[in-house]
Backbone as a printed PyTorch tensor [residue, N CA C, xyz], in Angstrom:
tensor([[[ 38.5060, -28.7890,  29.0240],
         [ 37.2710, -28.0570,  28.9030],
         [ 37.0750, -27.2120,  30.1610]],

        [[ 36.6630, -26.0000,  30.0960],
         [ 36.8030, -24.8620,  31.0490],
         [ 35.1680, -25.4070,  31.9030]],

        [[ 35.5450, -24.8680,  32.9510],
         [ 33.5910, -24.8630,  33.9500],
         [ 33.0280, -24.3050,  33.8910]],

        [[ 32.0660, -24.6820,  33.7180],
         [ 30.6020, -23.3280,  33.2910],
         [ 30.3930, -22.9580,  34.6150]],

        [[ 30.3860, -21.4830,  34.9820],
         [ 30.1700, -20.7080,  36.2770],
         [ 29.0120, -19.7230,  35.6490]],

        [[ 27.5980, -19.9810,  36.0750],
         [ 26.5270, -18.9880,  36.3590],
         [ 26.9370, -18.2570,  36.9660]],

        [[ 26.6200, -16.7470,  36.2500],
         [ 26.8480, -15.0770,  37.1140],
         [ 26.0350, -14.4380,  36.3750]],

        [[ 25.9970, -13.9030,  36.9340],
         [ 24.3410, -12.3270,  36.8850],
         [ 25.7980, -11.4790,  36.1980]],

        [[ 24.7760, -10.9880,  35.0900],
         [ 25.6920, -10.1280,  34.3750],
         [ 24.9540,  -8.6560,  34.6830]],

        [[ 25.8590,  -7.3460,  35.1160],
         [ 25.2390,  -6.3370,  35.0650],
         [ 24.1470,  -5.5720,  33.7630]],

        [[ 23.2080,  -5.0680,  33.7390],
         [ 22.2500,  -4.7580,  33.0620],
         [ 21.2420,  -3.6870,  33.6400]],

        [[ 21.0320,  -2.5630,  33.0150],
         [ 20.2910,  -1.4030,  33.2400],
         [ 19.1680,  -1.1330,  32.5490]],

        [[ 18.0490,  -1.3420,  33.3640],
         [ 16.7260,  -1.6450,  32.9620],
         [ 16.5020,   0.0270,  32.3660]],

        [[ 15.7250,  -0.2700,  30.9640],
         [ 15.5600,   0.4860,  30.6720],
         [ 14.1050,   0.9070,  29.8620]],

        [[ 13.6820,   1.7650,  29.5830],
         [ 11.8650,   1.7740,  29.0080],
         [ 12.5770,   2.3910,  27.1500]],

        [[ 12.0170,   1.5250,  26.5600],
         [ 11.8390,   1.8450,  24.9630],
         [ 10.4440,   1.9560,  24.8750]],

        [[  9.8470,   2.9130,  23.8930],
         [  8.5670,   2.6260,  23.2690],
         [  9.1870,   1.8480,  21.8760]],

        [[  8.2670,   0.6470,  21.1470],
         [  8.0260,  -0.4120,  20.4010],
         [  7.1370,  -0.0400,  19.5980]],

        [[  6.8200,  -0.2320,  18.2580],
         [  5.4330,  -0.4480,  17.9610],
         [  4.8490,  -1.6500,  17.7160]],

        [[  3.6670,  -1.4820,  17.9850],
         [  3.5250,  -2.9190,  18.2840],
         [  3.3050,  -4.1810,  17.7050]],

        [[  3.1470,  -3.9120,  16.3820],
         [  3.1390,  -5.1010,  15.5790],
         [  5.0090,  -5.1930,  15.4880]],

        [[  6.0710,  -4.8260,  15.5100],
         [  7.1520,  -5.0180,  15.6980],
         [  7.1490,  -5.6340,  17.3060]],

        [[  6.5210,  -5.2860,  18.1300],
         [  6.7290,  -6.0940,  19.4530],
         [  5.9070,  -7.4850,  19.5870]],

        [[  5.3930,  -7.6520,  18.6540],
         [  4.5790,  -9.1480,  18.6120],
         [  5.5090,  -9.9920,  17.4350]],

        [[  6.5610,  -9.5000,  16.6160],
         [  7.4730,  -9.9670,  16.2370],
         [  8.6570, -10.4440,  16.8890]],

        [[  9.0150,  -9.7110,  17.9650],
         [  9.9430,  -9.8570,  19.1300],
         [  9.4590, -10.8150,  20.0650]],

        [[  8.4030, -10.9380,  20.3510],
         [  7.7110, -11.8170,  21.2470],
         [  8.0060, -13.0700,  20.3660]],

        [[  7.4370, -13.1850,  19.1380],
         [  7.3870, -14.5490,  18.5000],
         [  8.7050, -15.4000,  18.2640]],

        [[  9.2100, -14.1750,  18.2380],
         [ 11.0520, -14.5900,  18.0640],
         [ 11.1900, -15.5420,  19.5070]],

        [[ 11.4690, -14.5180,  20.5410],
         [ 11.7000, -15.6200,  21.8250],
         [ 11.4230, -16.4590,  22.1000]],

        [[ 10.1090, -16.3320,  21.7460],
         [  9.1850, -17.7760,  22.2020],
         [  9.9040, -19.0590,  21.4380]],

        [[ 10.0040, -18.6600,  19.8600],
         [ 10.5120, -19.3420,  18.9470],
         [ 12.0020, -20.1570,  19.5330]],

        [[ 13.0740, -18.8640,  20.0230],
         [ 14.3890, -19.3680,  20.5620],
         [ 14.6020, -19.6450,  22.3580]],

        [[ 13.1070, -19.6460,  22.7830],
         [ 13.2670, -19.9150,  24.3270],
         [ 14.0850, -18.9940,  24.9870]],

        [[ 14.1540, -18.0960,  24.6290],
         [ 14.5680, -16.7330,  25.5950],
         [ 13.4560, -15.6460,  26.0610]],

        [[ 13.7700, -15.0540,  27.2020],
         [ 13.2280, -14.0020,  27.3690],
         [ 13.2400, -12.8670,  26.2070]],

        [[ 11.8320, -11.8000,  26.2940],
         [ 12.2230, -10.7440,  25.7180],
         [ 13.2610,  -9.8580,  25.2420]],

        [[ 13.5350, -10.0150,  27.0820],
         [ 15.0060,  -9.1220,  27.2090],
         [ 16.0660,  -9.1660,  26.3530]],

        [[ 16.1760, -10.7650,  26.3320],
         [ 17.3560, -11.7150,  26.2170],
         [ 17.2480, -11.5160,  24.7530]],

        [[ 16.3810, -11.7100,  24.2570],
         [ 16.3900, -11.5170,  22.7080],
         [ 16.6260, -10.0500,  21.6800]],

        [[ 16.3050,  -9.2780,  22.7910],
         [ 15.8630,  -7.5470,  22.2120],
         [ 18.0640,  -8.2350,  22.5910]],

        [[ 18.5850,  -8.0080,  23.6760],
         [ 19.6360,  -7.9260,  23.9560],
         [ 20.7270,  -8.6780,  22.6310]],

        [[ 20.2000,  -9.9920,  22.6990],
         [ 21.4330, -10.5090,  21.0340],
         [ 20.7170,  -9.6300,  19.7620]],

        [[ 19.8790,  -9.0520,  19.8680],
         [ 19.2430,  -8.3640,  18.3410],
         [ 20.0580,  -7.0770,  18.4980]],

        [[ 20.4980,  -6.7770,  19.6010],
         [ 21.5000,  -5.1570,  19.4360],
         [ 22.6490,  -5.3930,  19.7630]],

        [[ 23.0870,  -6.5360,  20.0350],
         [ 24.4970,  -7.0360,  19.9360],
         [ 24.8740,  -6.8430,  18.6780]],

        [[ 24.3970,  -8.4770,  18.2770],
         [ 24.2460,  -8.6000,  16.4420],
         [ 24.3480,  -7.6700,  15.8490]],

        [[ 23.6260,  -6.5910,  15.7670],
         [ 23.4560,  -5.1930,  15.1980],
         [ 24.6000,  -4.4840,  15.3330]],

        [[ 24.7460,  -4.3000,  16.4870],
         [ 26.3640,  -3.2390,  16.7600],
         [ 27.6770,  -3.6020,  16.5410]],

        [[ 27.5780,  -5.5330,  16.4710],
         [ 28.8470,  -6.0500,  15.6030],
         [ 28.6430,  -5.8500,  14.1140]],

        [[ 27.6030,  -5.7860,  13.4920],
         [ 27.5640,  -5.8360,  12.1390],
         [ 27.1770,  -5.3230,  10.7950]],

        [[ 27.2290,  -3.9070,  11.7410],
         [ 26.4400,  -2.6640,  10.8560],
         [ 27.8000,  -1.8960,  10.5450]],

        [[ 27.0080,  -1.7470,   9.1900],
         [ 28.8390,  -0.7910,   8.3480],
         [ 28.2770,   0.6530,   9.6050]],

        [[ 29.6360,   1.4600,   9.4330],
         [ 29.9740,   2.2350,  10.1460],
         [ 30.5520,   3.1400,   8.9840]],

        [[ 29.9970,   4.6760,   8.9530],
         [ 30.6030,   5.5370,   7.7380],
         [ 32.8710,   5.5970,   8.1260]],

        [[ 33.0790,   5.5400,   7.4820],
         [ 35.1770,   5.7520,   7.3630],
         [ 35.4750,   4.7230,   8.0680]],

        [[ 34.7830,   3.8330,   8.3160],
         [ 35.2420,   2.5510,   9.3650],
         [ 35.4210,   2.7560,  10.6610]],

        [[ 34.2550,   3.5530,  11.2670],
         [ 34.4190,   4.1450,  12.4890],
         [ 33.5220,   2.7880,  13.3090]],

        [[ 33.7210,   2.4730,  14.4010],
         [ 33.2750,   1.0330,  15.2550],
         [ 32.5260,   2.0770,  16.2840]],

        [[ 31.7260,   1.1540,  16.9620],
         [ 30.7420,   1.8910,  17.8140],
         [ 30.8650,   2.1930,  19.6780]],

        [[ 31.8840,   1.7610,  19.5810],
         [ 33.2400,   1.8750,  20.8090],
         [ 33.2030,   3.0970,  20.2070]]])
């Protein structure tokens, strides 16, 4: 079994406008999975960018 090593992963703060009954959905989410905002907006556009068709099978790389 490999060692878990804590590291600060690079990340570039950035300003979105939300609306806001969608941002009290995001809130409820985290709270729900014990993550930060961030942390959650962050696996919701992961998720997303692994798993959204792409027109001719083009990837988002």
């Amino acid at each position: 079994m490999s060692d878990f090593i804590p590291k600060q992963y690079k990340k570039d703060p950035i300003t979105i406008r939300i609306d806001f009954e969608k941002l009290k959905k995001v809130d409820a989410c985290a709270v729900k999975y014990n993550l930060s905002r961030s942390e959650f907006i962050n696996q919701c556009i992961t998720y997303a960018l692994e798993n959204m068709p792409y027109p001719d099978g083009q990837t988002a790389e």
